[in-house]
Each structure stands twice: as C-alpha cells, then as structure tokens.
N, CA and C atoms as a LAMMPS dump frame, in Angstrom:
ITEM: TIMESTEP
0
ITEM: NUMBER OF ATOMS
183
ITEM: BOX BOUNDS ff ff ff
-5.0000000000000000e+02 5.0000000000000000e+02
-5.0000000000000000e+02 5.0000000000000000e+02
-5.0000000000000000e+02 5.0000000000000000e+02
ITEM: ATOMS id mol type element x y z
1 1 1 N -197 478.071 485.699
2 1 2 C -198.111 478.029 484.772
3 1 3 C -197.668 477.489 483.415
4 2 1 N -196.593 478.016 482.654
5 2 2 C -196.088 477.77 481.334
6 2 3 C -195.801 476.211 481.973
7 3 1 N -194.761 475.818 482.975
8 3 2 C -194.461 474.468 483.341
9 3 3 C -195.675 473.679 483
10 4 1 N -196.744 473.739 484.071
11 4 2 C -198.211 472.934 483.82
12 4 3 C -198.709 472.856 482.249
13 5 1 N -198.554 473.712 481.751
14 5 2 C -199.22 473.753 480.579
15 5 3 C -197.947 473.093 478.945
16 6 1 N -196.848 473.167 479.31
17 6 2 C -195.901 471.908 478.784
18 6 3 C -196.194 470.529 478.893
19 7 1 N -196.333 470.254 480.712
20 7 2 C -196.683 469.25 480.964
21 7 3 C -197.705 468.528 480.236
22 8 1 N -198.709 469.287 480.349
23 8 2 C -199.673 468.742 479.521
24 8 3 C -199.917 468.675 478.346
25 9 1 N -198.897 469.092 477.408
26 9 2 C -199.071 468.893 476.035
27 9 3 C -198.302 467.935 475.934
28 10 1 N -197.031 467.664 476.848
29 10 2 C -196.581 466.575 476.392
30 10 3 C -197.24 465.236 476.934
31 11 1 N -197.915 465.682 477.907
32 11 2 C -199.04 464.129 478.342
33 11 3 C -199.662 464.124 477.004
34 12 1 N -200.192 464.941 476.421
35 12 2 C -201.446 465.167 475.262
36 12 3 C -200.667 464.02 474.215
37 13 1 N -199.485 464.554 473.821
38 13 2 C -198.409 463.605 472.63
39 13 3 C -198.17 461.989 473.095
40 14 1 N -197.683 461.909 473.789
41 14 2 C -197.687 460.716 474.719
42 14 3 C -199.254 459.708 474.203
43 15 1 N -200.417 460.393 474.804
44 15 2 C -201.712 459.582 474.997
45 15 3 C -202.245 459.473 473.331
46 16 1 N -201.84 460.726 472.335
47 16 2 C -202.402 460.466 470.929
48 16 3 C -201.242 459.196 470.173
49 17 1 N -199.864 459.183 471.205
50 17 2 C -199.306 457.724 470.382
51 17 3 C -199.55 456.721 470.328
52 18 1 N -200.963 456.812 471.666
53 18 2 C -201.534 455.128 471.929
54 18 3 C -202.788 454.833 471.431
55 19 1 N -203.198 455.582 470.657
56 19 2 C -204.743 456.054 470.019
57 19 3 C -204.333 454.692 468.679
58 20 1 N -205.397 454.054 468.311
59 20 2 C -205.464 453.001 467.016
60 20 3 C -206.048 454.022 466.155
61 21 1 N -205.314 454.824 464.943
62 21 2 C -206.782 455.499 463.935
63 21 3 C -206.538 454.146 462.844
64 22 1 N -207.921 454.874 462.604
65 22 2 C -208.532 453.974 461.841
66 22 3 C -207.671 454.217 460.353
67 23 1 N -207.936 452.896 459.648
68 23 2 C -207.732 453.163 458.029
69 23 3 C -208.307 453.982 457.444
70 24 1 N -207.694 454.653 455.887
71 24 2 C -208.399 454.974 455.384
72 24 3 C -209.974 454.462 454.846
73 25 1 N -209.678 453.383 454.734
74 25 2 C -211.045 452.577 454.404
75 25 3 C -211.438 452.383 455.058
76 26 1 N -211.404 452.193 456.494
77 26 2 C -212.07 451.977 457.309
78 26 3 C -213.056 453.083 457.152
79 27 1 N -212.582 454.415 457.43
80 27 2 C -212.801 455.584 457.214
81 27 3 C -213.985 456.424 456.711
82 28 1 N -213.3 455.432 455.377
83 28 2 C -214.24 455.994 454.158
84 28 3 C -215.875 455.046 454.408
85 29 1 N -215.815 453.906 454.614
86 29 2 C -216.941 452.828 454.772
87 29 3 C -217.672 453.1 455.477
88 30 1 N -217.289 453.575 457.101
89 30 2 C -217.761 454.263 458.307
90 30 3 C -218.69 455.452 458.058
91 31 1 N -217.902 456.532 457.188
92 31 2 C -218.116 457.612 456.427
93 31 3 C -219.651 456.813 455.885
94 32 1 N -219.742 456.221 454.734
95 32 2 C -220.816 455.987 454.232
96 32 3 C -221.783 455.598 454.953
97 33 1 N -221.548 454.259 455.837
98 33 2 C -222.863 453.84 456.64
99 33 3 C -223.356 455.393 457.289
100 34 1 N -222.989 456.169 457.74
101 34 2 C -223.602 457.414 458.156
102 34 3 C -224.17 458.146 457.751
103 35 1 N -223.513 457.907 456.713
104 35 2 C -224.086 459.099 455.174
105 35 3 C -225.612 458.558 454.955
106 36 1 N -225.384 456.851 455.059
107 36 2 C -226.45 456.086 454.791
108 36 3 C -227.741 456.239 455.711
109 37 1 N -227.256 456.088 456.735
110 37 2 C -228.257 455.938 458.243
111 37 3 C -229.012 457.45 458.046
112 38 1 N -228.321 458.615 457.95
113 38 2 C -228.54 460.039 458.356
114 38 3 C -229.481 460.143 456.769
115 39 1 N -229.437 459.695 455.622
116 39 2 C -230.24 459.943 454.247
117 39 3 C -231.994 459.045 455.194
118 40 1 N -231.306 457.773 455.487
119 40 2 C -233.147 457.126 455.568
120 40 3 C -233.72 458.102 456.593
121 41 1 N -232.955 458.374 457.57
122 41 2 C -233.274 458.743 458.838
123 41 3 C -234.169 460.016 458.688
124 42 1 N -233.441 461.024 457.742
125 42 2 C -234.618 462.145 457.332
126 42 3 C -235.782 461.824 456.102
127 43 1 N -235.42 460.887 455.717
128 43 2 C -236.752 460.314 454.601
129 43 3 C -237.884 459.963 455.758
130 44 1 N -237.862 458.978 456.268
131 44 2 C -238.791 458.82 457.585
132 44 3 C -238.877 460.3 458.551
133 45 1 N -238.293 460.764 458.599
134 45 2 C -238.523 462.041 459.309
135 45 3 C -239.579 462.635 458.653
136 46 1 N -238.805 463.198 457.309
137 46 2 C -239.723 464.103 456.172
138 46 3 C -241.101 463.624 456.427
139 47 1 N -241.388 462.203 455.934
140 47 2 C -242.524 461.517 455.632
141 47 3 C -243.243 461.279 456.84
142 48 1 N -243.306 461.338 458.297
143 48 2 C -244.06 461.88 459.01
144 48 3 C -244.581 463.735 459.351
145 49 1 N -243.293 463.833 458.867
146 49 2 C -243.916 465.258 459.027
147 49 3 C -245.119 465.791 458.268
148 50 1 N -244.704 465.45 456.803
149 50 2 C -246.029 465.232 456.328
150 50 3 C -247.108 464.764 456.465
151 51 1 N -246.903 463.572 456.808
152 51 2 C -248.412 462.928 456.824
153 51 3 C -249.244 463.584 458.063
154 52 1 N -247.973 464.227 459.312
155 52 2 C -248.626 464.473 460.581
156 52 3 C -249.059 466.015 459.476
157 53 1 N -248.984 466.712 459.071
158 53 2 C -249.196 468.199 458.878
159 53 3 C -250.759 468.04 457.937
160 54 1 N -250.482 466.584 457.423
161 54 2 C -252.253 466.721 456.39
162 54 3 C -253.159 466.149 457.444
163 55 1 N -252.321 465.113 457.933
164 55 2 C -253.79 464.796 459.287
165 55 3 C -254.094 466.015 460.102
166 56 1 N -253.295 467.101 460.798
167 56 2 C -253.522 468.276 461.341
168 56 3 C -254.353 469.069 460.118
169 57 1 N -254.094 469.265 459.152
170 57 2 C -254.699 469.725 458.115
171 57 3 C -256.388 469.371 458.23
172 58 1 N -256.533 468.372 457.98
173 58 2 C -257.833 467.603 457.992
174 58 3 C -258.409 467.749 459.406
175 59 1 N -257.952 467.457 460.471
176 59 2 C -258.435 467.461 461.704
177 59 3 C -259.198 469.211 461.985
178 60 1 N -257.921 470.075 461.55
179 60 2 C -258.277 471.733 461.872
180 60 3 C -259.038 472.086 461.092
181 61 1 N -259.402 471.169 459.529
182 61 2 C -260.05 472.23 458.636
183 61 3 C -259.67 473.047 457.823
C-alpha cells in the first residue's frame, strides 16, 4: 500500500515536470480577461433580472 502510494507521487513529480505554466503575465492578463468577461456577464444578468421582475410586476399587478 505505502509502495503504491510512493509510486504514485513519484509518477505525480515526474508528470508536473512536463506541465508548460504559464508566465506571470500571462497570468495576470488571463486573470483580467475573466475578471472582465465575469463583470459584463453579471451586468447582463442583473439587467434581465430586472427588467424580467417589472414585466412580472406589471403582468401580476
């Protein structure tokens, strides 16, 4: 059991030496477009929710 479970950490070390990370800047840029996408993404969210909650509004009375 301890054997298997060596084994596999050293497969684990092995497979993270062949991994490309990214730059910091890469990083950081990546970081933003998300930051970016995820800000419009709930503005359009927000702004149907609203508009759907006054048309329900209006529709119910």
């Amino acid at each position: 059991m301890i054997a298997k479970a060596k084994d596999f950490l050293t497969e684990v070390k092995a497979e993270l030496g062949k991994v490309t990370w990214p730059t910091r800047k890469e990083t950081i840029s990546t970081t933003w477009v998300v930051v970016a996408i995820v800000v419009i993404i709930s503005i359009y969210l927000g702004a149907c929710d609203v508009i759907l909650a006054k048309l329900m509004r209006l529709i119910l009375g």
